[in-house]
C-alpha positions as CSV (number, residue, x, y, z in Angstrom):
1,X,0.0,0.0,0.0
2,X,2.7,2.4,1.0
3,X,3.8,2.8,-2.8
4,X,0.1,3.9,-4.2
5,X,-0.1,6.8,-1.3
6,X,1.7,9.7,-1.7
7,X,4.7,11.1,0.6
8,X,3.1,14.3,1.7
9,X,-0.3,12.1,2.5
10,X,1.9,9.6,3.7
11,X,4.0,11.8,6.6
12,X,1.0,13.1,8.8
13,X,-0.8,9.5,9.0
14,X,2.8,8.0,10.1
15,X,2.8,11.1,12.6
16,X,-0.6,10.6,13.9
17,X,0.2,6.9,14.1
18,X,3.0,7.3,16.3
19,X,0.9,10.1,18.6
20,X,-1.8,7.6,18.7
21,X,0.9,4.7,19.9
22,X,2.4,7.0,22.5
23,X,-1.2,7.8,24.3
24,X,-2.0,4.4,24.4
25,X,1.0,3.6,26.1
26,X,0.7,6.8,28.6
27,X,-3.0,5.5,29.1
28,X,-1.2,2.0,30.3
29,X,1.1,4.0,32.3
30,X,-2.2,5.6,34.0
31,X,-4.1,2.4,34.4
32,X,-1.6,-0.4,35.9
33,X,0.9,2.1,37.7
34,X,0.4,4.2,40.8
35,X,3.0,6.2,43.3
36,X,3.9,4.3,46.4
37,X,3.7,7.8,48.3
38,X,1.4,10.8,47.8
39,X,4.7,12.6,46.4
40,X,5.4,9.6,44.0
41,X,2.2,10.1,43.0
42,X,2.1,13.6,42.5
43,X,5.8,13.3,39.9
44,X,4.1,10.4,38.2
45,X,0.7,12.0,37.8
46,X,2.7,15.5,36.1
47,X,4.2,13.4,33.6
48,X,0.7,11.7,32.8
49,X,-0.9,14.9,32.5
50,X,1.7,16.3,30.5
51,X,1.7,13.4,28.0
52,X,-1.0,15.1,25.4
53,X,1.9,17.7,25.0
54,X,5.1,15.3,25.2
55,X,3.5,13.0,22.7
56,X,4.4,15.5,19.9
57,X,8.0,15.9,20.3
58,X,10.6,14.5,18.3
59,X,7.8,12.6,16.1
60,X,10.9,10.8,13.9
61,X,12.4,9.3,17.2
62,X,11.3,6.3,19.9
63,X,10.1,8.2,22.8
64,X,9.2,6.0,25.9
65,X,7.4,7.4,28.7
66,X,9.5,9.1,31.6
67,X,9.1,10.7,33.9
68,X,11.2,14.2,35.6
69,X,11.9,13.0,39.0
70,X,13.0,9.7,40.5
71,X,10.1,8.5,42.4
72,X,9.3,4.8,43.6
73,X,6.0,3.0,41.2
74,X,4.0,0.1,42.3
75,X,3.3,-1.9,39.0
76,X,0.0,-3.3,39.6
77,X,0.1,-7.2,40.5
78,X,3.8,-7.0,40.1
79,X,5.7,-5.3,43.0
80,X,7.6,-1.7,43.6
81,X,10.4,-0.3,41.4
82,X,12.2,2.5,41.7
83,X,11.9,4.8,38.2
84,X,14.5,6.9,37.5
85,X,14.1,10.5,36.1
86,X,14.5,11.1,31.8
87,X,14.8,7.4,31.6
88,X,13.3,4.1,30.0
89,X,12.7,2.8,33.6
90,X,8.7,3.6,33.4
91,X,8.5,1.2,30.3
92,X,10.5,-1.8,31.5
93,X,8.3,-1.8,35.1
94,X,5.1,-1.6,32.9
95,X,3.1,-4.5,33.3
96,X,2.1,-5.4,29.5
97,X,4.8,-3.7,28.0
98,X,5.3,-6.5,26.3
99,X,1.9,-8.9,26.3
100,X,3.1,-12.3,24.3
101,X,6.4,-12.2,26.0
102,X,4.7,-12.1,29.7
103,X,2.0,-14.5,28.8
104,X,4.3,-16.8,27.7
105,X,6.2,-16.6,31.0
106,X,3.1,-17.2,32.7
107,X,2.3,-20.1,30.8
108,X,5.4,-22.0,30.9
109,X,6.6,-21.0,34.5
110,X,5.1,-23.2,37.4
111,X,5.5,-23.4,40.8
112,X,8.3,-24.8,41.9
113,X,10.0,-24.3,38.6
114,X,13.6,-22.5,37.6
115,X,13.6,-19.8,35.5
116,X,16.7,-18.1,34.1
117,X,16.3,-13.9,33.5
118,X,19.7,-13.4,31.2
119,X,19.6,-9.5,31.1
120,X,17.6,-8.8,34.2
121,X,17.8,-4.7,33.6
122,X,16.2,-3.2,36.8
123,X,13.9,-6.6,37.4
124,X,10.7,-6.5,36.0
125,X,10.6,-10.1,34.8
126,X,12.8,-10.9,37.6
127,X,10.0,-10.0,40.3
128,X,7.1,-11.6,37.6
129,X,8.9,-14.7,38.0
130,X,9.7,-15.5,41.6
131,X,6.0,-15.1,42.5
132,X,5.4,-17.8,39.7
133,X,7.8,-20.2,41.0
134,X,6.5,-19.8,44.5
135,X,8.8,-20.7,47.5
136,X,9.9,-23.6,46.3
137,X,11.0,-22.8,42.8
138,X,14.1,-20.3,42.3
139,X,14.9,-17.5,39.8
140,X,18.7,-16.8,38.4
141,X,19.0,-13.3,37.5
142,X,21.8,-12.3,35.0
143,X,23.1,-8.0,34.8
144,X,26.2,-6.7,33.0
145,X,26.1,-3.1,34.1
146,X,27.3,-2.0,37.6
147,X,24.6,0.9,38.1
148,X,21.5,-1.3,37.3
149,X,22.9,-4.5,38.8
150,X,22.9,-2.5,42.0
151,X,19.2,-0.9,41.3
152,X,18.0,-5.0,40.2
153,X,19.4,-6.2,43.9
154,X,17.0,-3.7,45.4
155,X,14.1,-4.3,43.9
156,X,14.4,-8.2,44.6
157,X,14.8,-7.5,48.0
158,X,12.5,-4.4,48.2
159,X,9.7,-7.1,46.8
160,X,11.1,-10.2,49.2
161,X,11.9,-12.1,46.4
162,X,14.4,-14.5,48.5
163,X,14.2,-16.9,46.1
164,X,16.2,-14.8,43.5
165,X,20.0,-14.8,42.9
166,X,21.3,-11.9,41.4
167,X,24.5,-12.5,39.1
168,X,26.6,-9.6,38.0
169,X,28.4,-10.2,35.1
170,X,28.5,-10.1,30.9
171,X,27.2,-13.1,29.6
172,X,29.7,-15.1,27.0
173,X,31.3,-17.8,25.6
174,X,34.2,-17.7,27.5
175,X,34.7,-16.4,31.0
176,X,37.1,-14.1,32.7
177,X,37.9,-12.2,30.6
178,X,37.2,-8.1,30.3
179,X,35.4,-6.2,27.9
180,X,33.9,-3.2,27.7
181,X,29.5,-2.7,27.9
182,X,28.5,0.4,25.4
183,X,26.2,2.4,27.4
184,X,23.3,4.5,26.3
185,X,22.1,7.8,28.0
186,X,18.5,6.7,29.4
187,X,17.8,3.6,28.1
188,X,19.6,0.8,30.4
189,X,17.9,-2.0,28.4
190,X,20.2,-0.8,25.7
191,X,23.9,-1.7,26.9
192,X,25.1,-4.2,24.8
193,X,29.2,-5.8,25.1
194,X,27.7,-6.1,21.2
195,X,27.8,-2.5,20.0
196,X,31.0,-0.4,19.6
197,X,28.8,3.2,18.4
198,X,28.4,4.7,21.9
199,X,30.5,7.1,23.7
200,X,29.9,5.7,27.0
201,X,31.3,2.7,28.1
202,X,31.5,1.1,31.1
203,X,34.1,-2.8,31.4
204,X,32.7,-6.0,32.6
205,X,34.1,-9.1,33.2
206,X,32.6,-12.0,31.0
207,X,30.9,-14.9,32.9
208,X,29.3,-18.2,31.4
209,X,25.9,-20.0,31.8
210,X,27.8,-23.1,31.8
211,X,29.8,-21.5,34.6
212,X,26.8,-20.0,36.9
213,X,24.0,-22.9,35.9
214,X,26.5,-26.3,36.7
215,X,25.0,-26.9,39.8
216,X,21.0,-26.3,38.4
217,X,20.2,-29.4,36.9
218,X,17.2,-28.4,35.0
219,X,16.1,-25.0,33.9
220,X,12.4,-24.6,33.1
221,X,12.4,-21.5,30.9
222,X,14.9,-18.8,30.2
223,X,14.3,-15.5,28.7
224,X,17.1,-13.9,27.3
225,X,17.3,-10.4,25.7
226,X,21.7,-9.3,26.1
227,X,21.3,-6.6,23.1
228,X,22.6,-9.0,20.5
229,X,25.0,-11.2,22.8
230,X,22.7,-14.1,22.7
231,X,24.9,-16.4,20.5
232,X,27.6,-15.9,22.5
233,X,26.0,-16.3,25.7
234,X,23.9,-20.1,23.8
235,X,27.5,-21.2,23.2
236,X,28.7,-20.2,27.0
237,X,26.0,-23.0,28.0
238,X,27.0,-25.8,25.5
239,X,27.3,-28.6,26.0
240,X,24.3,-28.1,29.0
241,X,21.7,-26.7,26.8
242,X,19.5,-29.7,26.7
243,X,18.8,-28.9,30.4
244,X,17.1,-25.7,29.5
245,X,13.3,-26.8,28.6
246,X,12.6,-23.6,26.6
247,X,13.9,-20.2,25.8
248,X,12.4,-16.8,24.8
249,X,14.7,-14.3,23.1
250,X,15.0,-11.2,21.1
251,X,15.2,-12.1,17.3
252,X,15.0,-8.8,15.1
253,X,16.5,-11.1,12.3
254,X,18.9,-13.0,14.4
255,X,18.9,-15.9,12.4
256,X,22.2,-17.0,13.7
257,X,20.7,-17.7,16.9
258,X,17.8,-19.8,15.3
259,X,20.0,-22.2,13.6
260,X,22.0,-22.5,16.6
261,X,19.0,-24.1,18.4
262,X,17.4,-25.7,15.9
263,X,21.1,-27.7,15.3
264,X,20.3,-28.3,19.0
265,X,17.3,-29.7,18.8
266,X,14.7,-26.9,19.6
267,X,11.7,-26.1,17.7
268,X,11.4,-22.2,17.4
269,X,7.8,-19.9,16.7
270,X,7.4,-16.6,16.7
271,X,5.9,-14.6,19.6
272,X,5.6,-11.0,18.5
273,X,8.1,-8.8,16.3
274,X,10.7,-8.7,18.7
275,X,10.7,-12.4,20.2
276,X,10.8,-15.7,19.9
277,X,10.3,-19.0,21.6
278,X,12.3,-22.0,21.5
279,X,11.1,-25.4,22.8
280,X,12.5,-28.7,23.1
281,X,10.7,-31.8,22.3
282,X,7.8,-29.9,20.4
């Protein structure tokens, strides 16, 4: 269709696309968030309220919703995060944020099971999944960066999620060894040990799943979303991936990492754009 409709009718639907996409995720923001004190409240509330204006800047560019102060949110049914000011925090605590992904998790993840979070960022899915696996189950959480590593290890124990252990550390194929994590200003589900095109860089020392996952003899689901480091992190594993019962991932195109499981025996289907699924024995 887009060849038949001409540029200059073309530009203002794309624009009123991308306002229309932005309010519905402020309206999400409105509906399953709420400040844990009246003055958390009152900074997430002006950001709300200033969204009809917000919406319209930078119409060419991803805008997530932020808000101006740090303030603590309570995801509804989730837990409490701290949100950071002019940063992608408020998306990555948003319950929804990403529907197939999370209803997968809750599909697959049972009590008692153990589910692997390889690139935790601030916890979201981190605190999702230790109230799914109940007390008996357990929750390996993997984060590269220093800063949010820090912030992840207070939200799991700002939500008494005891049965989460908190990694640090840049997911590989081989460990030990340092390299440097490109940062990007904001957006902390962006650092990637993948990416050389950012000015701010920050070095981490290379771990293995093979390493952190040998005494865990049977891994239920993992999701994994490293900012392109997922190959590298599959091939830290080998030769224990046959104890990891499925995996969701980021694949914009990654078919690298598609023939990688399927060579090892996983059948993969497709979540949303973003994700996939990979399932043994299906």
């Amino acid at each position: 269709m887009k060849k038949y409709i001409p540029r200059v009718v073309r530009k203002p639907l794309g624009a009123i696309r991308t306002v229309a996409r932005r309010l519905k995720v402020w309206a999400k923001v409105a509906l399953r968030t709420r400040g844990a004190t009246a003055e958390d409240s009152k900074i997430l509330w002006s950001a709300i309220l200033h969204a009809p204006l917000t919406v319209f800047r930078d119409l060419e560019q991803w805008q997530y919703p932020m808000v101006d102060h740090d303030c603590m949110i309570i995801s509804n049914k989730i837990g409490l995060f701290k949100v950071r000011a002019s940063t992608d925090d408020l998306k990555h605590i948003l319950q929804g944020q990403e529907p197939s992904v999370e209803a997968a998790i809750r599909t697959l993840v049972k009590p008692g099971d153990t589910f692997v979070d390889a690139g935790a960022n601030i916890g979201f899915y981190t605190v999702l999944s230790s109230k799914l696996v109940g007390e008996k189950g357990r929750v390996v959480s993997f984060e590269m960066v220093p800063q949010t590593a820090t912030i992840l290890r207070c939200h799991v124990m700002q939500n008494g999620c005891s049965n989460v252990k908190v990694i640090e550390g840049a997911l590989a194929e081989i460990s030990g060894l340092t390299v440097y994590a490109s940062l990007v200003d904001g957006k902390s589900g962006q650092s990637s040990i993948r990416s050389g095109d950012s000015r701010s860089k920050v070095a981490v020392e290379t771990i293995t799943l093979h390493d952190q996952l040998k005494d865990i003899e049977n891994v239920n689901l993992m999701k994994m979303d490293i900012e392109g480091a997922e190959l590298l992190a599959l091939k830290g594993l080998s030769p224990d991936l046959q104890k990891v019962q499925a995996i969701i991932f980021e694949n914009r195109g990654a078919m690298d990492v598609v023939h990688y499981l399927q060579a090892h025996g996983f059948t993969i289907s497709r979540l949303d754009g973003n994700n996939a699924l990979a399932r043994q024995g299906v």
